[in-house]
C-alpha positions in Angstrom: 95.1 79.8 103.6 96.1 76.5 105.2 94.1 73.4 105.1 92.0 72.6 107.9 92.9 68.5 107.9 96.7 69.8 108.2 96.2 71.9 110.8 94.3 68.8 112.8 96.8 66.3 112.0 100.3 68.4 112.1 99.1 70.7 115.2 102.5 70.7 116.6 104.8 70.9 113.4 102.7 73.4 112.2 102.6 75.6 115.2 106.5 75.0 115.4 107.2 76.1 112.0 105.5 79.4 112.1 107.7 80.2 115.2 110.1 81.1 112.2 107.9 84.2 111.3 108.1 85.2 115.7 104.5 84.3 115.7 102.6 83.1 119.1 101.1 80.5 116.8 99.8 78.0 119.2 96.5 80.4 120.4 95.6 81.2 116.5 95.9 77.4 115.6 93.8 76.5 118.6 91.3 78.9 118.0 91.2 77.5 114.2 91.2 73.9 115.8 88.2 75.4 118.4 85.7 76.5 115.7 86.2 73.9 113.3 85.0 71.8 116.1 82.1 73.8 116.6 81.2 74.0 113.3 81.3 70.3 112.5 79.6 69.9 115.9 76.7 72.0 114.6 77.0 70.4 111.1 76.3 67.2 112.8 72.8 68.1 115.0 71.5 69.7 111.8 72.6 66.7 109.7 70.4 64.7 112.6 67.8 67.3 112.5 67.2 67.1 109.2 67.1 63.4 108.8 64.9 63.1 111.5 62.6 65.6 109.5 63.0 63.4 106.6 62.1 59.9 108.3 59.3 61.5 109.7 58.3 62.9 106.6 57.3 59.7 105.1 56.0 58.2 108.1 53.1 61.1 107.5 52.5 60.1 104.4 52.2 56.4 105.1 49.6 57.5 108.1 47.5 59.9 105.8 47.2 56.8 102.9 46.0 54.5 106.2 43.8 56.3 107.2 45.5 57.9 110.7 44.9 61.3 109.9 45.3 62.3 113.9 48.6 60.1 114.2 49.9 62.4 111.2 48.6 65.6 112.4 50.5 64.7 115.8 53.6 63.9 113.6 52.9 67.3 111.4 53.7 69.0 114.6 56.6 67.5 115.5 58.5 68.2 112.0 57.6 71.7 112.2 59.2 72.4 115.2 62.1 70.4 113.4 61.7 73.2 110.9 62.1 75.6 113.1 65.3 73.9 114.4 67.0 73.3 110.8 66.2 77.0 110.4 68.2 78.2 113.4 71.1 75.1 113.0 71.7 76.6 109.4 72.2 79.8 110.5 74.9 78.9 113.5 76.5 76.7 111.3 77.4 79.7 108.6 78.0 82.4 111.7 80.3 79.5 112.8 81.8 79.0 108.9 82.3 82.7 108.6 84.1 82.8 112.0 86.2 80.1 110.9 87.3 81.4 107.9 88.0 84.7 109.4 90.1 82.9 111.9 92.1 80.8 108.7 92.9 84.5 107.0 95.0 85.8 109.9 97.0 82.8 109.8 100.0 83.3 107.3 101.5 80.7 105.6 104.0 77.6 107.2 107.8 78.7 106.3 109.5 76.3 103.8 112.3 74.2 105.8 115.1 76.1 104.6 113.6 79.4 105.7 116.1 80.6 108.2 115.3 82.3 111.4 115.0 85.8 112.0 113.3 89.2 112.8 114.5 91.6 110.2 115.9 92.0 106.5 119.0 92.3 108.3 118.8 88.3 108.7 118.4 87.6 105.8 120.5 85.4 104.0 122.8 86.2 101.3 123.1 82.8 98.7 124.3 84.0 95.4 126.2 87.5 94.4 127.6 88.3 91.1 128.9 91.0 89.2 131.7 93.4 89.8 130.6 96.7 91.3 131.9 100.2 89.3 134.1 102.4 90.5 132.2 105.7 89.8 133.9 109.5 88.8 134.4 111.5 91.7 131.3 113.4 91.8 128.9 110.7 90.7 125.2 111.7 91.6 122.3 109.8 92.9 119.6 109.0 90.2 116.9 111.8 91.6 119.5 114.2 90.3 120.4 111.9 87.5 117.2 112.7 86.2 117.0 115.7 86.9 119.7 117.3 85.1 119.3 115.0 81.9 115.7 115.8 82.2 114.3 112.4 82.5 111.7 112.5 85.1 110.2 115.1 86.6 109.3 114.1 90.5 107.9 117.7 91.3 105.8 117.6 88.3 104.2 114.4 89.3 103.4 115.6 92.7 101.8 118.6 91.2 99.2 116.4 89.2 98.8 113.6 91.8 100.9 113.7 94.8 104.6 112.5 96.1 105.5 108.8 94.5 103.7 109.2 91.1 106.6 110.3 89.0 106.4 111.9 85.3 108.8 110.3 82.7 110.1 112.5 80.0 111.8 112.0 76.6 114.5 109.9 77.1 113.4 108.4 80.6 110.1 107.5 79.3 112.0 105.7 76.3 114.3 104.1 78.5 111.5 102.7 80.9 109.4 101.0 77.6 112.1 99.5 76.4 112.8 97.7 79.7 109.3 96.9 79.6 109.7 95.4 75.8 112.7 93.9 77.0 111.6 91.9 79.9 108.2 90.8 78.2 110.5 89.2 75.5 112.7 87.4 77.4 109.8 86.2 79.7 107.8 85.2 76.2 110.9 83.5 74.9 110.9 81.6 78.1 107.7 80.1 76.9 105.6 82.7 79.2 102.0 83.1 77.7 101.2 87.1 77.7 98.7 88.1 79.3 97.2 92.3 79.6 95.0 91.9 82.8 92.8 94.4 84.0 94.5 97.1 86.6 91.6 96.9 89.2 90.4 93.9 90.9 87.4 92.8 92.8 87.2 91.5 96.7 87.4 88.2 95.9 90.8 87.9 93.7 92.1 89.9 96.3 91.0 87.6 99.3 92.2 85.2 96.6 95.9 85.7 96.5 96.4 87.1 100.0 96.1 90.9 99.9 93.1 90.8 101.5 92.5 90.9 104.4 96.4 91.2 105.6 96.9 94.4 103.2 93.8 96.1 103.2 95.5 99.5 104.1 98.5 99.5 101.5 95.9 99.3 98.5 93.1 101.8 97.0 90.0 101.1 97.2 86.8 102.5 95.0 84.4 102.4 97.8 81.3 103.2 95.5 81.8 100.4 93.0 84.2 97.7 96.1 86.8 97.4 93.9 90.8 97.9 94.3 93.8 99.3 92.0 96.1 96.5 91.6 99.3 96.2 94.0 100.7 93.7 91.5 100.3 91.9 88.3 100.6 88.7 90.3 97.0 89.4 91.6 94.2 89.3 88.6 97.2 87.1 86.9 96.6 84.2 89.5 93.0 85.0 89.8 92.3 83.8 86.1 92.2 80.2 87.3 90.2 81.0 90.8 87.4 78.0 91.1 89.5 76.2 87.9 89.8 72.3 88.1 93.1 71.6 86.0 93.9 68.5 84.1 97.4 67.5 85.0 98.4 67.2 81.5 98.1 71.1 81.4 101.0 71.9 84.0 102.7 73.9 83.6 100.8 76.8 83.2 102.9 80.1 82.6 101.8 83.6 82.6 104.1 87.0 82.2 102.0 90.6 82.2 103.2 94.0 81.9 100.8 96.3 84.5 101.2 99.5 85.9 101.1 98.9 90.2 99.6 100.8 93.1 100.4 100.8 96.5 99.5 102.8 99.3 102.7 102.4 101.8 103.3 104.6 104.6 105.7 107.7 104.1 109.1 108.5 105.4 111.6 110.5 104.7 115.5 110.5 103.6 117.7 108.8 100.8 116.6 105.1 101.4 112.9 106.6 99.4 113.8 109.3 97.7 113.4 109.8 94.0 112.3 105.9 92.8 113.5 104.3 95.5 109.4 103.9 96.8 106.7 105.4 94.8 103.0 104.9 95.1 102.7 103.9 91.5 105.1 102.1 89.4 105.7 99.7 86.5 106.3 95.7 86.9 106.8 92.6 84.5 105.6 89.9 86.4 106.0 86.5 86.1 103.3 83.5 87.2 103.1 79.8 87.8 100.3 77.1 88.1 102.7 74.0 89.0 101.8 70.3 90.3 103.4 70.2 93.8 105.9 67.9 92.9 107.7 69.8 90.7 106.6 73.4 92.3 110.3 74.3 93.8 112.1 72.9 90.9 109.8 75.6 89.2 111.1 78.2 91.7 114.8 77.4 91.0 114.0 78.0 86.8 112.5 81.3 87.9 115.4 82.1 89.8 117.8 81.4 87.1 115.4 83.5 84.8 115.5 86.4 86.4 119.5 86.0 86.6 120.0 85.8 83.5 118.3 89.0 83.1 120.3 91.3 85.0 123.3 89.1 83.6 122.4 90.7 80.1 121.9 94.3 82.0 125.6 94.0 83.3 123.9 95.0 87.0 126.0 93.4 90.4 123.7 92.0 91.9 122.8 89.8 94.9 120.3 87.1 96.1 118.7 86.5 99.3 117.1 84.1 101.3 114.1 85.7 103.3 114.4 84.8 106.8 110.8 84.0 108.4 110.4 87.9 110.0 110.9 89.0 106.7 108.7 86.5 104.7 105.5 88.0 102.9 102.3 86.2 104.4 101.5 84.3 101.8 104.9 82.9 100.9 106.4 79.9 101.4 110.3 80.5 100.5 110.9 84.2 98.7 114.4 85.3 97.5 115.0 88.6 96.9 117.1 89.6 94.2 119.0 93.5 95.1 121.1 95.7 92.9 124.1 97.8 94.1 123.5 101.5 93.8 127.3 102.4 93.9 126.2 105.8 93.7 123.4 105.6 96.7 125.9 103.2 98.1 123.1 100.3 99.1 121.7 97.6 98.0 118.1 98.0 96.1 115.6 95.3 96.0 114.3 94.4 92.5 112.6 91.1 92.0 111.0 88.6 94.6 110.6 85.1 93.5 108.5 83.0 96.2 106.3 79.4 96.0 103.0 79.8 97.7 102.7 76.1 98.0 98.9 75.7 98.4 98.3 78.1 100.4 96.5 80.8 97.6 95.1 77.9 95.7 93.3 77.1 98.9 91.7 80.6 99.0 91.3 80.6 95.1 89.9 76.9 95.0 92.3 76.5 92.7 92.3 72.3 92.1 94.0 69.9 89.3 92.5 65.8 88.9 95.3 63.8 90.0 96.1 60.5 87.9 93.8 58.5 90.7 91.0 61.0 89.7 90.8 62.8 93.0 90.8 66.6 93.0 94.1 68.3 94.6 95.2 71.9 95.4 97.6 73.3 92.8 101.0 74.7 94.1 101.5 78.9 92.9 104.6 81.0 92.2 105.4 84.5 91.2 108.5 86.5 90.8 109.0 90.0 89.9 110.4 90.2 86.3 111.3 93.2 87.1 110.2 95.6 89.0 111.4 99.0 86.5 111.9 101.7 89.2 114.7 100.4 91.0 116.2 98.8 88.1 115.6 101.9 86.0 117.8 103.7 89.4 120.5 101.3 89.0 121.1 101.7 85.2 121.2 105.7 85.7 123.7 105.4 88.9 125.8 102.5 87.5 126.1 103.2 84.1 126.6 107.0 84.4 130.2 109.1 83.4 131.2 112.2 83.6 129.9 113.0 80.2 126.0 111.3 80.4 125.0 107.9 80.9 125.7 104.6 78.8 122.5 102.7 77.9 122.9 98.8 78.6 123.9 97.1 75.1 121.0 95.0 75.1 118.2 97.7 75.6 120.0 99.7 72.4 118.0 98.4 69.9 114.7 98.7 71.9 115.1 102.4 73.1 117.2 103.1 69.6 119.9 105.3 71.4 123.1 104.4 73.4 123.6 107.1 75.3 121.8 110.1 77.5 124.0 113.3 77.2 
């Protein structure tokens, strides 16, 4: 959520920079601007009301100890009808905070400079690629069929218990996927990560927290009888450990990494680009989290990108990274890149990790503060990345590393999975 004081005082830049995400910015911001003037307005006549109540207060007391009971029954009056008005102030003023803050969630966060412009993904832009694509049998296969023949996971089986995106692993597959799951926890734990098992369902408020709410309400499941959601991310009850925390300074940085199953409720389509796990309604993640002083948040964001390239370094994956343009930002982000492996056998690029600095923008909602070396109290800056995101990764191993024989297991998941091949 952005701060009210910059949104007075950088009207204009602000409204400018969220052009970026092909927003009509300047009627949201002024309807912000509009009822944080009427709440302060409102703030102030109660403010008045009440100290007039209190003046008037003592004045009675004074007249009752001289004697001037009439005086004080005249003044009696008065302060109950000032009652009455503190009463009704009290309530305009938290219609008029509720308002406001309804008006502050639809606003998404302002665009780091180097965002570049754009509508869609296809304006994205492409900073870093690295690794030398394979030049597959004829006859390579696509890893839905992958799996299928080598028995790995079982798609129709899934939608038998559940529904379409909530796949079975089997033997092998299921092997494969826990130890990219033990793989990625260690390096993120040798990276000085602190691991964390966070519960999988969340309440209203870490959601409203981190930004899912009330922007992506309909892409999450909801419990309506007890108001609680399954997780889209690890990144959400992660962050939300520290909601309403004041921070010492001393105690940046503060690192998290968590393993969680994720949920998410996206809209259906049809054809390659989603088939087998290409999009799924439930899948596994390694995330990782930062709590960071501002001043040293995007050199944070860089050490998280290098992380997560040194991870699909030691998978032997080609892989690329982008630079989100502003129509293709997440809400609550900042600057994101995406990292994307090549499927050679779907022929496409697969996204796989998204690294992004939130600035202050969740610690705002999460009242997330630090004491600065002056004492005063200052919003924390947050970052997440995806480290990794196992069904597209788990696609690309199967597609790239396939022969015409089986498949080759990467040399560095061997001794967690304990086999180096699928046959």
């Amino acid at each position: 959520m952005l701060q009210l004081q910059n949104l007075r005082e950088d009207r204009e830049d602000i409204i400018q920079a969220l052009g970026k995400r092909n927003l009509e910015a300047e009627t949201m911001v002024d309807e912000v601007l509009s009822l944080d003037e009427k709440r302060r307005s409102i703030q102030a006549e109660l403010d008045n009301t009440l100290a007039e109540a209190n003046t008037l207060s003592k004045e009675i007391g004074n007249l009752f100890k001289s004697g001037k009971a009439d005086e004080a029954q005249v003044l009696k009056a008065k302060t109950g009808t000032l009652k009455e008005s503190s009463k009704t102030l009290t309530e305009a003023l938290n219609e008029a905070g509720k308002a406001l803050e309804e008006a502050l969630y639809v606003i998404p966060n302002v665009p780091h400079p180097s965002v570049p412009k754009g509508s869609t993904e296809d304006d994205n832009e492409e900073i870093y690629n690295e690794g030398e694509i394979p030049q597959l049998f004829e006859g390579a296969l696509p890893h839905w069929e992958l799996a299928k023949k080598y028995n790995l996971i079982d798609f129709e089986l899934g939608s038998k218990i559940t529904g379409a995106g909530f796949p079975v692993y089997k033997g092998k597959g299921a092997k494969l996927q826990r130890a990219l799951i033990a793989y990625f926890l260690d390096k993120n734990t040798e990276a000085e990560y602190t691991e964390v098992q966070p519960p999988l369902l969340i309440n209203e408020a870490s959601g409203y927290g981190t930004g899912q709410l009330p922007d992506k309400e309909g892409q999450m499941y909801h419990i309506g009888e007890d108001n609680l959601f399954l997780i889209p991310t690890a990144e959400v009850p992660i962050t939300n450990l520290h909601r309403g925390d004041l921070i010492l300074e001393k105690d940046f940085p503060i690192t998290y990494t968590g393993y969680t199953p994720c949920f998410r409720r996206e809209a259906g389509s049809y054809g390659a680009h989603v088939r087998g796990l290409n999009r799924l309604h439930q899948f596994d993640k390694v995330e990782i989290v930062r709590i960071e002083h501002p001043d040293n948040s995007y050199q944070a964001l860089d050490q998280m990108v290098e992380h997560v390239k040194v991870i699909l370094q030691e998978l032997k994956l080609p892989y690329r990274i982008l630079r989100l343009c502003g129509g293709d930002l997440g809400f609550t982000a900042a600057l994101t890149f995406d990292f994307e492996v090549f499927s050679t056998a779907q022929d496409r690029w697969l996204e796989i990790s998204s690294v992004s600095n939130f600035e202050t923008y969740q610690a705002n909602r999460l009242k997330l503060r630090f004491k600065n070396k002056e004492g005063k109290s200052q919003l924390a800056h947050t970052l997440n990345g995806s480290a990794l995101a196992l069904p597209r990764v788990l696609a690309g191993i199967l597609e790239n590393y396939q022969d015409e024989q089986g498949i080759q297991i990467p040399e560095v998941l061997v001794p967690y999975c304990g086999f180096d091949r699928i046959d």
